[in-house]
C-alpha positions in Angstrom: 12.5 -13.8 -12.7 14.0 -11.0 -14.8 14.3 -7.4 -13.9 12.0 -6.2 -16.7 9.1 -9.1 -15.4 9.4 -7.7 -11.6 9.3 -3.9 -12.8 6.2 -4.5 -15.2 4.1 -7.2 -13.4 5.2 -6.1 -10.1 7.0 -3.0 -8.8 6.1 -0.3 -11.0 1.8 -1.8 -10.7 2.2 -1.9 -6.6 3.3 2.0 -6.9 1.1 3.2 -9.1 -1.8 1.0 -7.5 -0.8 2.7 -3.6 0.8 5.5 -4.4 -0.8 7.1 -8.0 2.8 6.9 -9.3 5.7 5.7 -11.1 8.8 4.7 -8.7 11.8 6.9 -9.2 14.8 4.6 -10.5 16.4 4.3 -7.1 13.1 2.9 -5.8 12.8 0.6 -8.5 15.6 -1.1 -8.0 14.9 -1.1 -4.1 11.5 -3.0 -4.7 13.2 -5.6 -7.4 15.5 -6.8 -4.9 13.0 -6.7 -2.3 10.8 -8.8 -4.4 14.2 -10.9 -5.2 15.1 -11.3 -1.0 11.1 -11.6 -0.2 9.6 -13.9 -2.9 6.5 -12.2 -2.4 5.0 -8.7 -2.8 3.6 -8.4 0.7 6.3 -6.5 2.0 6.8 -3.8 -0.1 3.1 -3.6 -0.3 3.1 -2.9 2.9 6.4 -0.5 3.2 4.6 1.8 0.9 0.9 1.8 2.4 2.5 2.6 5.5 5.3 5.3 4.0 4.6 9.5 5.2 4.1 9.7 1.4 1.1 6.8 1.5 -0.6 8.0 4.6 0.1 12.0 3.7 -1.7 11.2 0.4 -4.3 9.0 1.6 -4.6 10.3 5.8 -6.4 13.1 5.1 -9.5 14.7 7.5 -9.1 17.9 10.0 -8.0 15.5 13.4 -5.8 12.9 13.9 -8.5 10.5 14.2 -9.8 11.4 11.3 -7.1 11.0 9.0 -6.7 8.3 10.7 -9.9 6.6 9.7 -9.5 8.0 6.4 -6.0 5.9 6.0 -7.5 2.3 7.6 -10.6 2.8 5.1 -7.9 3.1 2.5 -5.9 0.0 3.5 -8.8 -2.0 3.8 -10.0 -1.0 0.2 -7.1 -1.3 -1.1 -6.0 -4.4 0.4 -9.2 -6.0 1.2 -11.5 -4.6 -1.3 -14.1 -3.7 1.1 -14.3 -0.9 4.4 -13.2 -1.9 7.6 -15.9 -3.1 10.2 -17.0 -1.0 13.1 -15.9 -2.0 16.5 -18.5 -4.7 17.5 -20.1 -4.6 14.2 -19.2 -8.0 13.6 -19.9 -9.7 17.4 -23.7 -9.1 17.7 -25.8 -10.8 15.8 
């Protein structure tokens, strides 16, 4: 794949879709040959979900736990299109 098909339908879309942003250059080129090495976007996907900048924008609450609950909602949104399941939730039926 060319450079300018992994920065449109790839890089630049996973940063704007996690992060609410372009990528700066350097980062740009970091994610093409990721996706170059890789083959697949799940990596960097996941290198910027779980960046300080991913979970400082998206972590947010007045505890730990909390931002922490705020972040895994997040991921699961964002990954899974739906919120994550209460402990148990899913056993009893």
């Amino acid at each position: 794949m060319s450079t300018e098909n992994l920065v449109t339908h790839n890089v630049d879309p996973l940063y704007r879709f996690i992060l609410g942003r372009t990528p700066t250059a350097a980062e740009r080129t970091a994610g093409v040959a990721d996706l170059r090495r890789r083959r697949a976007n799940d990596h960097l996907t996941s290198v910027l979900m779980a960046s300080d900048e991913g979970y400082a924008r998206e972590g947010v609450g007045a505890t730990p736990l909390e931002r922490d609950t705020a972040w895994v909602t997040w991921a699961y949104n964002r990954t899974l299109d739906r919120v994550p399941e209460l402990p148990g939730r899913g056993e009893a039926r």
